[in-house]
Each structure stands twice: as structure tokens, then as C-alpha cells.
N, CA, C, O and CB atoms as a CASP TS submission, in Angstrom:
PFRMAT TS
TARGET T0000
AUTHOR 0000-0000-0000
METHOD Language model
MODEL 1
PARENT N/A
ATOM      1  N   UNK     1     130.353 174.386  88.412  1.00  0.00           N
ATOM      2  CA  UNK     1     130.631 174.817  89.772  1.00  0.00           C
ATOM      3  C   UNK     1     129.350 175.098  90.533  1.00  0.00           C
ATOM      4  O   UNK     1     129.303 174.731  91.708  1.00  0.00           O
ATOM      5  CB  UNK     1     131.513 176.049  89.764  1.00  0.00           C
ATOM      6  N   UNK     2     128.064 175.848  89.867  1.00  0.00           N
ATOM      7  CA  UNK     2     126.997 175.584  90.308  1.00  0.00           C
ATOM      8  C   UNK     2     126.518 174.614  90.907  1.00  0.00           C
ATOM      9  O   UNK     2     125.899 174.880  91.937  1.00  0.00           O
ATOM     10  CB  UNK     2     126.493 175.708  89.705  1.00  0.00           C
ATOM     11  N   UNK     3     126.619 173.294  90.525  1.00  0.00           N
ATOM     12  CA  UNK     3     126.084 172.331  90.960  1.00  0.00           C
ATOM     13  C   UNK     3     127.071 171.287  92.167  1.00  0.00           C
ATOM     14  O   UNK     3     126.812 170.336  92.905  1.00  0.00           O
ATOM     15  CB  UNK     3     125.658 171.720  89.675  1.00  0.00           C
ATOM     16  N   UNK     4     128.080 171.967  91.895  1.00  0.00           N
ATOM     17  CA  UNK     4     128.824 171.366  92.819  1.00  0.00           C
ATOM     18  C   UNK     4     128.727 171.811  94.628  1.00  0.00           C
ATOM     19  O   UNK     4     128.746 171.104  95.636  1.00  0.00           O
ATOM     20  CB  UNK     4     130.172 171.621  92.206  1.00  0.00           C
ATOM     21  N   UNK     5     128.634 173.122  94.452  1.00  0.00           N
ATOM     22  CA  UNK     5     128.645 173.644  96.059  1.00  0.00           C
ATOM     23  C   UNK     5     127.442 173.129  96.699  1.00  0.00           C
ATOM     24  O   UNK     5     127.440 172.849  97.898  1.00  0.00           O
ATOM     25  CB  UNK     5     128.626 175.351  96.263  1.00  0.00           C
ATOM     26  N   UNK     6     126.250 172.969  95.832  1.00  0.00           N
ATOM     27  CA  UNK     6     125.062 172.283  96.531  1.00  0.00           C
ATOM     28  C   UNK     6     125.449 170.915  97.154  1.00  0.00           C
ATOM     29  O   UNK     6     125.354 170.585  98.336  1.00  0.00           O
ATOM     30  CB  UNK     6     123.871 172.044  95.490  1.00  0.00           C
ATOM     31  N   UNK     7     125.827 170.314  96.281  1.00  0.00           N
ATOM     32  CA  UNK     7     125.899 168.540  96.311  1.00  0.00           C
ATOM     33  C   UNK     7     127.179 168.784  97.579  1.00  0.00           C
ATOM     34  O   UNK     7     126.639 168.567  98.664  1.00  0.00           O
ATOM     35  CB  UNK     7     126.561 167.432  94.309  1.00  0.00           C
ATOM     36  N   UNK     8     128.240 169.049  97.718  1.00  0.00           N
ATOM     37  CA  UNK     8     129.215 169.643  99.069  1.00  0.00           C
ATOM     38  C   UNK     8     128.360 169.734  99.891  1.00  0.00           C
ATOM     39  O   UNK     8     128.492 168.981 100.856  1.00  0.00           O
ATOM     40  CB  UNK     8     130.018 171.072  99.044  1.00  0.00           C
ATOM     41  N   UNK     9     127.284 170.555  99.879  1.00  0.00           N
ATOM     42  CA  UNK     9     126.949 171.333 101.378  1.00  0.00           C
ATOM     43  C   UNK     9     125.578 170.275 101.434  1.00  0.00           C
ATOM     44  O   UNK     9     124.873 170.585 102.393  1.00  0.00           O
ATOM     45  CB  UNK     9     126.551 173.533 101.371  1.00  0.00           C
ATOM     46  N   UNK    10     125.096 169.262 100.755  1.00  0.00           N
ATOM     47  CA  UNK    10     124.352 168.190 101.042  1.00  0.00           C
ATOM     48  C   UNK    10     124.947 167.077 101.883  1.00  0.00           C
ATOM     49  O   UNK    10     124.287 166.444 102.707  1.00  0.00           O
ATOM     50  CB  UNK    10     123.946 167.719  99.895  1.00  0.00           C
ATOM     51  N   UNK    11     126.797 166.783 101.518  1.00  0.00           N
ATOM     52  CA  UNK    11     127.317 166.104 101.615  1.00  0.00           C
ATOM     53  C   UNK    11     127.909 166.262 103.336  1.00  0.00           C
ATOM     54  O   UNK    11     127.975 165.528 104.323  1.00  0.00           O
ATOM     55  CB  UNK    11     127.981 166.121 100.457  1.00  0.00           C
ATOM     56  N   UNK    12     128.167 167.278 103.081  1.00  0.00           N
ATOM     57  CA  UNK    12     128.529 167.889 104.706  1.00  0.00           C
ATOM     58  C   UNK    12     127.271 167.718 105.872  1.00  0.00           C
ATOM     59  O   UNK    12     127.253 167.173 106.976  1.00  0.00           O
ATOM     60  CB  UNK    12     128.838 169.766 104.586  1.00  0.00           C
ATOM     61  N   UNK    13     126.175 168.495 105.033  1.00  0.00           N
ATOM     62  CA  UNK    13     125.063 168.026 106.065  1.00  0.00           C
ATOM     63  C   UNK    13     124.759 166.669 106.711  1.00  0.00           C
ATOM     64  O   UNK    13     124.509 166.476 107.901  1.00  0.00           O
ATOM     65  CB  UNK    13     123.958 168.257 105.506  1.00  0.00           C
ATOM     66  N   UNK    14     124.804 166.016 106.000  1.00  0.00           N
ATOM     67  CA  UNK    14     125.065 164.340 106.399  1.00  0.00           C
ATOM     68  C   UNK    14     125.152 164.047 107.202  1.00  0.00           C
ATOM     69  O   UNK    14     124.405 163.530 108.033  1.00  0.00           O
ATOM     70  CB  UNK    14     125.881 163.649 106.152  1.00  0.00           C
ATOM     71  N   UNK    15     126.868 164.521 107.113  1.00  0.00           N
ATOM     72  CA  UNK    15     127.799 164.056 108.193  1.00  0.00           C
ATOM     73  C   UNK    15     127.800 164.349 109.053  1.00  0.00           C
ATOM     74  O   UNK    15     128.367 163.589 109.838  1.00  0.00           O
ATOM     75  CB  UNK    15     128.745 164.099 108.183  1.00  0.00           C
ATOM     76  N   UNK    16     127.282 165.464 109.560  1.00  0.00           N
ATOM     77  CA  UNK    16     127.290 166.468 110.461  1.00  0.00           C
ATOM     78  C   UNK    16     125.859 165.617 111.386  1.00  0.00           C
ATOM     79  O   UNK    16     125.836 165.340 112.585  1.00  0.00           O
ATOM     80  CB  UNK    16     127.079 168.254 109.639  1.00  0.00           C
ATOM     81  N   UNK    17     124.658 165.334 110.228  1.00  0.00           N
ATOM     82  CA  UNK    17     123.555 164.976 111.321  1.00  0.00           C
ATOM     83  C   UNK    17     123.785 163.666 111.599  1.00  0.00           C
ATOM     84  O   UNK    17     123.650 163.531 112.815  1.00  0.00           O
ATOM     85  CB  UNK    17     122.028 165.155 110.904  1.00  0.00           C
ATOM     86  N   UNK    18     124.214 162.084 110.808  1.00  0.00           N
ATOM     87  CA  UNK    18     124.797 161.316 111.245  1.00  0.00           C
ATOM     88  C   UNK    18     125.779 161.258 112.452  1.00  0.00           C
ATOM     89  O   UNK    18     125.780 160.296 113.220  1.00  0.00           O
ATOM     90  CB  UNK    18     125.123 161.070 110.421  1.00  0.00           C
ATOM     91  N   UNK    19     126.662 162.383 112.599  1.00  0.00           N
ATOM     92  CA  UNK    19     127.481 162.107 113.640  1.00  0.00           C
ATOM     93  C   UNK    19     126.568 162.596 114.558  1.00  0.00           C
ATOM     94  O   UNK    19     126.293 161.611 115.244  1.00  0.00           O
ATOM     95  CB  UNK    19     128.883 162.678 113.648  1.00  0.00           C
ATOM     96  N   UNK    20     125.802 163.744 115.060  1.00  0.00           N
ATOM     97  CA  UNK    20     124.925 164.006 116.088  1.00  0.00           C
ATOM     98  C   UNK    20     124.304 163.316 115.974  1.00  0.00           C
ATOM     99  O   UNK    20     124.429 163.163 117.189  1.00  0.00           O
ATOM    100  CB  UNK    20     124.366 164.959 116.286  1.00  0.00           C
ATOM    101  N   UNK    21     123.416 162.375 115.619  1.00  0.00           N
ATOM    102  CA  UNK    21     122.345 161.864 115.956  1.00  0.00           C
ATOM    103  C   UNK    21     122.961 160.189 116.352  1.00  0.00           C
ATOM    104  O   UNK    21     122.206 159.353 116.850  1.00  0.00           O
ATOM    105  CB  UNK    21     121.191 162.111 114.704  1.00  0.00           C
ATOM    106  N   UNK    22     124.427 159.889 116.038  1.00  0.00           N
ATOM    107  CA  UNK    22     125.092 158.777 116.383  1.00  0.00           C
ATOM    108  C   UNK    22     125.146 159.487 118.251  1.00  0.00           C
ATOM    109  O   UNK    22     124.763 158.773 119.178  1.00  0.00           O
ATOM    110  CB  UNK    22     126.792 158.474 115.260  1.00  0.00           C
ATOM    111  N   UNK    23     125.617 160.776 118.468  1.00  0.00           N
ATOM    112  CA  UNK    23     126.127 161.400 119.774  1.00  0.00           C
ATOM    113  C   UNK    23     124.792 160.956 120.731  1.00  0.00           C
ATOM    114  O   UNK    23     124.836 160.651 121.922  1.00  0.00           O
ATOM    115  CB  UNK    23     126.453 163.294 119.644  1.00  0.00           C
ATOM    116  N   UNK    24     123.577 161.013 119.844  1.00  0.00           N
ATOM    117  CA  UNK    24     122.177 161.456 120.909  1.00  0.00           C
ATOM    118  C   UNK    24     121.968 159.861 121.075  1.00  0.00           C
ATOM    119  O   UNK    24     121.883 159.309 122.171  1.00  0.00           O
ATOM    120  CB  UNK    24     120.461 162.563 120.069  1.00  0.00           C
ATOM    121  N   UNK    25     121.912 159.321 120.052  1.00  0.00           N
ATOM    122  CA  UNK    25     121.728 157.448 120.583  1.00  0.00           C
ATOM    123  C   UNK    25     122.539 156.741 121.536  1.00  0.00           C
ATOM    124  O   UNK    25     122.180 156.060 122.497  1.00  0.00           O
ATOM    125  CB  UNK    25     122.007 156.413 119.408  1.00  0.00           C
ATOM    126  N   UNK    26     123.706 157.017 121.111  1.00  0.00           N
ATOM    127  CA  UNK    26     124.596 155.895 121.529  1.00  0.00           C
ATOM    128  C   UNK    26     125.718 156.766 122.140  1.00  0.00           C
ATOM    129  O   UNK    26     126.789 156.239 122.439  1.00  0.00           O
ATOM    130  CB  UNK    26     125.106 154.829 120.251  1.00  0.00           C
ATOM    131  N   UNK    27     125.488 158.169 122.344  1.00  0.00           N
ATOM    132  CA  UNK    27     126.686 158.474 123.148  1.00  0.00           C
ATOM    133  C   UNK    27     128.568 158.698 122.524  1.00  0.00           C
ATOM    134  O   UNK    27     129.572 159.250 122.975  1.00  0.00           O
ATOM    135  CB  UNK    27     126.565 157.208 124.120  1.00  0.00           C
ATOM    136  N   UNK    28     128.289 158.064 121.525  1.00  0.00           N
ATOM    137  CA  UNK    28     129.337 158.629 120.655  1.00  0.00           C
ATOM    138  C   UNK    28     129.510 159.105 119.500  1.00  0.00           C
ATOM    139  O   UNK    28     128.985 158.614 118.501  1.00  0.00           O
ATOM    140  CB  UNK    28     129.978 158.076 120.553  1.00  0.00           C
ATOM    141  N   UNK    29     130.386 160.279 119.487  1.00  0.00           N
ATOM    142  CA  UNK    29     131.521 160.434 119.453  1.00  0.00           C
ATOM    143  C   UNK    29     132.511 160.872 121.141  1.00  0.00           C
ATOM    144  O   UNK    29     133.598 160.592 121.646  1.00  0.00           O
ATOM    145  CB  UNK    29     131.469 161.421 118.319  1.00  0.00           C
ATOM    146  N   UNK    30     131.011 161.887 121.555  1.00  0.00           N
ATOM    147  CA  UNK    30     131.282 163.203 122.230  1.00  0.00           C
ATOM    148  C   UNK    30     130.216 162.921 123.920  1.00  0.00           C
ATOM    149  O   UNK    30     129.642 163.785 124.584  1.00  0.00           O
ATOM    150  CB  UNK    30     130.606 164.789 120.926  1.00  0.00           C
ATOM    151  N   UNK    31     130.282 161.618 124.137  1.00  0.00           N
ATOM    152  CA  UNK    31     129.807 160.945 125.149  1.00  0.00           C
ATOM    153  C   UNK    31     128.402 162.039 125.902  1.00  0.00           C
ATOM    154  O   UNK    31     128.168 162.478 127.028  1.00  0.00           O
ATOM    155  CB  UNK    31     131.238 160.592 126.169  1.00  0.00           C
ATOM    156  N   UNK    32     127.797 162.115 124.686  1.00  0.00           N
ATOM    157  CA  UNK    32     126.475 163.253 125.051  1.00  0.00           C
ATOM    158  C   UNK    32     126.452 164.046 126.079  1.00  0.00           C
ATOM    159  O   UNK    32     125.712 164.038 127.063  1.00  0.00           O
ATOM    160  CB  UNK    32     125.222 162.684 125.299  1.00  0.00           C
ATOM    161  N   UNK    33     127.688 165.033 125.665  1.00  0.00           N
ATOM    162  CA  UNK    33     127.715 166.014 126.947  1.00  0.00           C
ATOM    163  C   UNK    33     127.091 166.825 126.930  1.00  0.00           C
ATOM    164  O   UNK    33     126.743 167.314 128.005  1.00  0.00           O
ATOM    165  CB  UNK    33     128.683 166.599 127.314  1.00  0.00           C
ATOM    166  N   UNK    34     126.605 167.414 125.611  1.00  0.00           N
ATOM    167  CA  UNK    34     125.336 168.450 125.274  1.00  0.00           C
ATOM    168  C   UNK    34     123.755 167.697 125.217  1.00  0.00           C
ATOM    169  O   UNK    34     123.159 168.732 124.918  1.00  0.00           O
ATOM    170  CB  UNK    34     125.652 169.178 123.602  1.00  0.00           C
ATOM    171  N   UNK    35     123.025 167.006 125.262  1.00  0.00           N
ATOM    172  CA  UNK    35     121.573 167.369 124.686  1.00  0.00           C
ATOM    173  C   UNK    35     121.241 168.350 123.373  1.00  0.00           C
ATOM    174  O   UNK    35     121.283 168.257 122.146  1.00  0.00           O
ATOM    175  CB  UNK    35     120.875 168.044 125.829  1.00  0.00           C
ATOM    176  N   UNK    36     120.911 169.276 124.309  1.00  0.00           N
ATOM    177  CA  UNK    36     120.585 170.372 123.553  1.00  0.00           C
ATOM    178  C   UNK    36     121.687 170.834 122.205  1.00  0.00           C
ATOM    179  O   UNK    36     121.206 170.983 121.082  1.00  0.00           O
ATOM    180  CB  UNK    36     120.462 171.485 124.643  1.00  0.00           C
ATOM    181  N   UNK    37     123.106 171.024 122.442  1.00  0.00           N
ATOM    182  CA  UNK    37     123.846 170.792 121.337  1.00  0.00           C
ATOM    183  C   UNK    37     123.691 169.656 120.087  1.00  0.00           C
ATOM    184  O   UNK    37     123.541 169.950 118.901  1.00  0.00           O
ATOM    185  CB  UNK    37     124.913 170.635 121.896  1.00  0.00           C
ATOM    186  N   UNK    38     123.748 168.558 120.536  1.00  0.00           N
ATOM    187  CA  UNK    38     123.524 168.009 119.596  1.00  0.00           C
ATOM    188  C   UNK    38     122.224 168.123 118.781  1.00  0.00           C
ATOM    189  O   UNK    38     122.325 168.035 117.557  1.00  0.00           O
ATOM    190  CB  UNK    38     123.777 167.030 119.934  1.00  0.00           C
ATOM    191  N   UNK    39     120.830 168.339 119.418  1.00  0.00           N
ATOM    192  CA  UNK    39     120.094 168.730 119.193  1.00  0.00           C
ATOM    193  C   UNK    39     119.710 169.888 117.726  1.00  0.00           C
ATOM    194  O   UNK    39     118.893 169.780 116.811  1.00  0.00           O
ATOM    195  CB  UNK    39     120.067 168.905 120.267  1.00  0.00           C
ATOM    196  N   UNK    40     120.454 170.672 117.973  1.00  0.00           N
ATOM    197  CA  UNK    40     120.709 172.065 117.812  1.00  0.00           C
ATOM    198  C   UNK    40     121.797 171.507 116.266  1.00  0.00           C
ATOM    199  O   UNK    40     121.206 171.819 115.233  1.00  0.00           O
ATOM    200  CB  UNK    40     121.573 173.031 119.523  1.00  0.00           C
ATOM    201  N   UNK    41     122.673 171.053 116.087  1.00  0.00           N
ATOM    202  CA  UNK    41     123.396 170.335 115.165  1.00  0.00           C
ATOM    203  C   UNK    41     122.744 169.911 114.258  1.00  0.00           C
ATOM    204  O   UNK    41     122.877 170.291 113.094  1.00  0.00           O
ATOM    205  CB  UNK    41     124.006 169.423 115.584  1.00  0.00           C
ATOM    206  N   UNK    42     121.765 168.876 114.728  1.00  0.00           N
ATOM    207  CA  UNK    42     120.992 167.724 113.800  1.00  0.00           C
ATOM    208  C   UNK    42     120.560 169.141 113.216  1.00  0.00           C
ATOM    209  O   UNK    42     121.225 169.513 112.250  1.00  0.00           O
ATOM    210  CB  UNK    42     119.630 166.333 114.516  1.00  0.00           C
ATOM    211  N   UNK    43     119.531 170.000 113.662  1.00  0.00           N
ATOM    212  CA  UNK    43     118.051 170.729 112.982  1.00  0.00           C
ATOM    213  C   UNK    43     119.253 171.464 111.975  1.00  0.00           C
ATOM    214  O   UNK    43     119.151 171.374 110.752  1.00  0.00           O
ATOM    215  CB  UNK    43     116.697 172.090 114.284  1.00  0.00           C
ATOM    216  N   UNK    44     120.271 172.117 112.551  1.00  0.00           N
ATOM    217  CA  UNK    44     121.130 172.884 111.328  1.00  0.00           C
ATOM    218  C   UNK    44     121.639 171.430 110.161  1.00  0.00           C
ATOM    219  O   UNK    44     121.912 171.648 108.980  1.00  0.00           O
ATOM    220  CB  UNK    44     122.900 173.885 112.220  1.00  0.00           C
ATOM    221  N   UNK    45     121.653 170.996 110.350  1.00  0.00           N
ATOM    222  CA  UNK    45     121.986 169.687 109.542  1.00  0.00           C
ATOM    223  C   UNK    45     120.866 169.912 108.406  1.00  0.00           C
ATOM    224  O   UNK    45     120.906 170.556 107.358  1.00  0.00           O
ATOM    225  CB  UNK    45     121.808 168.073 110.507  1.00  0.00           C
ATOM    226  N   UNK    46     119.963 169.225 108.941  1.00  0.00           N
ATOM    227  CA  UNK    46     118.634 169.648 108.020  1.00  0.00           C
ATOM    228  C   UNK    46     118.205 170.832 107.302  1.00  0.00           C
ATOM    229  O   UNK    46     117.678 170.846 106.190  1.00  0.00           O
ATOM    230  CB  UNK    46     117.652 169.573 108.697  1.00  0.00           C
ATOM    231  N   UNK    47     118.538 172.039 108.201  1.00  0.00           N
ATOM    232  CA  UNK    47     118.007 173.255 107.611  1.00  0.00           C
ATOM    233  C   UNK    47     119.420 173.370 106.184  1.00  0.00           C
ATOM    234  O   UNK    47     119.146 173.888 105.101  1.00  0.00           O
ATOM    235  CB  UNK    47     117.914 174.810 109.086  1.00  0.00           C
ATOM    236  N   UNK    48     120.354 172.991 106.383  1.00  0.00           N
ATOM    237  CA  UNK    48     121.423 173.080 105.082  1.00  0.00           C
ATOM    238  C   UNK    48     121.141 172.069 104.337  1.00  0.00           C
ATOM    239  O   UNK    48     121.500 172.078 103.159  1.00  0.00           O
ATOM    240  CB  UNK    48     122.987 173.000 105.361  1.00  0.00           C
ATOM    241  N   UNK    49     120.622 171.272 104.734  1.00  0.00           N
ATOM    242  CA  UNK    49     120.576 170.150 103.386  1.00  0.00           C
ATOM    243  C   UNK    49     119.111 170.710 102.566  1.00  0.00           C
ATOM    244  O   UNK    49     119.078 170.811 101.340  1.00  0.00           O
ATOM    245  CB  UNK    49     120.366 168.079 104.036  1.00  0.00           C
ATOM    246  N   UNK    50     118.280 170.949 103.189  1.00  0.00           N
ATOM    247  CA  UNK    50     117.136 171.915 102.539  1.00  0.00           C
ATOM    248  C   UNK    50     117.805 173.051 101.831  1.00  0.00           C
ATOM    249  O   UNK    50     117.771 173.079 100.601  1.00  0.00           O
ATOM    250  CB  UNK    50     116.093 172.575 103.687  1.00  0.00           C
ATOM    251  N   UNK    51     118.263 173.761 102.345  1.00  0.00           N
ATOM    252  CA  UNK    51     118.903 174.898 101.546  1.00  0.00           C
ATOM    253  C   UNK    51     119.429 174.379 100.407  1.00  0.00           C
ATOM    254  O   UNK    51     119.092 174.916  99.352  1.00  0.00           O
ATOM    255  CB  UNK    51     119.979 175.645 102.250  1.00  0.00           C
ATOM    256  N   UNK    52     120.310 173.296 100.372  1.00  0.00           N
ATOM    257  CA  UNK    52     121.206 172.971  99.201  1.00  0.00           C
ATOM    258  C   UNK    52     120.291 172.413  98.361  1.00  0.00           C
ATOM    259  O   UNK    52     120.772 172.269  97.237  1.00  0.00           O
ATOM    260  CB  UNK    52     122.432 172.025  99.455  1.00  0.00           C
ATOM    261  N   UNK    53     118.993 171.984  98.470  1.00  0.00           N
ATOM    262  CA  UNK    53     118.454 170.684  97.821  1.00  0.00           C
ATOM    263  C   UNK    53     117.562 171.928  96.975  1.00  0.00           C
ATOM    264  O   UNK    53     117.377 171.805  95.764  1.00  0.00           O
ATOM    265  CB  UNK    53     117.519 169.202  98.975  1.00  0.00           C
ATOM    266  N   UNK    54     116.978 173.254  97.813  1.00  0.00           N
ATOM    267  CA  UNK    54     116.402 174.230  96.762  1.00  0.00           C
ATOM    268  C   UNK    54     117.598 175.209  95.626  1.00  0.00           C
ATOM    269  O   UNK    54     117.365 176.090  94.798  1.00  0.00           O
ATOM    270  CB  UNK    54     115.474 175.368  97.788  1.00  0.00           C
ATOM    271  N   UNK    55     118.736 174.635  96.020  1.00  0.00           N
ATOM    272  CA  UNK    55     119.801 175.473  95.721  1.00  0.00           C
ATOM    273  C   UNK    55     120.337 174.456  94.295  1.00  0.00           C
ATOM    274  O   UNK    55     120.956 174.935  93.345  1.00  0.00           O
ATOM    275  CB  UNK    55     120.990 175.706  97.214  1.00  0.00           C
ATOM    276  N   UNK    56     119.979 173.129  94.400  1.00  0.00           N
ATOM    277  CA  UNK    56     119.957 172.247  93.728  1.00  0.00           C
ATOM    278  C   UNK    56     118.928 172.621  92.184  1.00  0.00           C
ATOM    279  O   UNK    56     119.390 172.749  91.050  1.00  0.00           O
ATOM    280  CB  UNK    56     119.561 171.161  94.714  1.00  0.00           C
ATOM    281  N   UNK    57     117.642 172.719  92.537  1.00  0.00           N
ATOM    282  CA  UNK    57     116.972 172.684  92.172  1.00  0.00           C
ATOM    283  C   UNK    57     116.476 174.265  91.039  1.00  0.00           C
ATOM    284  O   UNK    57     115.843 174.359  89.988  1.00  0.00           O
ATOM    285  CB  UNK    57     116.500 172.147  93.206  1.00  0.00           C
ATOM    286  N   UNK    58     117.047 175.108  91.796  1.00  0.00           N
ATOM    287  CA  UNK    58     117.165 176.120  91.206  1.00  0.00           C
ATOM    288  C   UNK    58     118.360 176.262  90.020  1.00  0.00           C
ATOM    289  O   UNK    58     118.218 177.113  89.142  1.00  0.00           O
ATOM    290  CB  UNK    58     117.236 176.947  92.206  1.00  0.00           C
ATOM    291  N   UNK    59     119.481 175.429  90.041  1.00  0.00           N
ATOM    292  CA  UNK    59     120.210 175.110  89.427  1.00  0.00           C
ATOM    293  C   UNK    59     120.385 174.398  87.881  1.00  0.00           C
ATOM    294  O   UNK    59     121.196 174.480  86.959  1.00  0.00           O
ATOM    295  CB  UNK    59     120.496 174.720  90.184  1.00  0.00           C
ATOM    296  N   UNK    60     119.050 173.607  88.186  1.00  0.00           N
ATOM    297  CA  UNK    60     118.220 172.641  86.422  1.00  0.00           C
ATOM    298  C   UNK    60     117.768 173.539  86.033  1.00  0.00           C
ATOM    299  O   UNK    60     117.981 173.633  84.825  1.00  0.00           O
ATOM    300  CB  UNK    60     116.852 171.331  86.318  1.00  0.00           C
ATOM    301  N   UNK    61     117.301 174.194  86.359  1.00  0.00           N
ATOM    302  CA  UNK    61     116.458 175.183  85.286  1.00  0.00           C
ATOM    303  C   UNK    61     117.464 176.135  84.263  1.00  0.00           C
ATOM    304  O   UNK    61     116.960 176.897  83.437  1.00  0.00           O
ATOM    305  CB  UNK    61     115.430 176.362  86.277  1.00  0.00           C
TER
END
């Protein structure tokens, strides 16, 4: 179960910055009504997949 909530919350991050950063290019999902939201999405995207990846890592040992 340890190793599972990491690899989830890697998995989620993903999706989450894939779909914003699909919003900031090309305007969809959410026809870039935020900027700054999506913006703001992607970096939490990242900052959880970092989290999970030291959360990962702390986990082998």
C-alpha cells in the first residue's frame, strides 16, 4: 500500500498537467478561460508528482 499511493498521486499528476497544458496550447478542454489557472494547475501538477517521486523513493529503502 506504500507504494501504491505514490504511483496514484504520480498518475493523477499527469493528468491533471496534460489536460492544462492541452487547455494553455490549444484551448481545450476549457477554451482557456483562465491563463493564470491553468497556469497555477500545471506547477501543482509538478509540485505532486515531485512529492510522490520523493515519497517513492523513500519507500525502497
Amino acid at each position: 500500500m506504500s507504494k501504491m499511493m505514490p504511483f496514484i498521486g504520480m498518475i493523477v499528476s499527469g493528468l491533471v498537467g496534460i489536460l492544462f497544458i492541452a487547455d494553455l496550447a490549444a484551448g481545450f478542454p476549457f477554451q482557456r478561460v483562465s491563463v493564470a489557472a491553468d497556469i497555477g494547475f500545471v506547477l501543482s501538477s509538478l509540485i505532486l508528482a515531485f512529492m510522490s517521486w520523493l515519497i517513492m523513493e523513500k519507500a525502497r529503502r
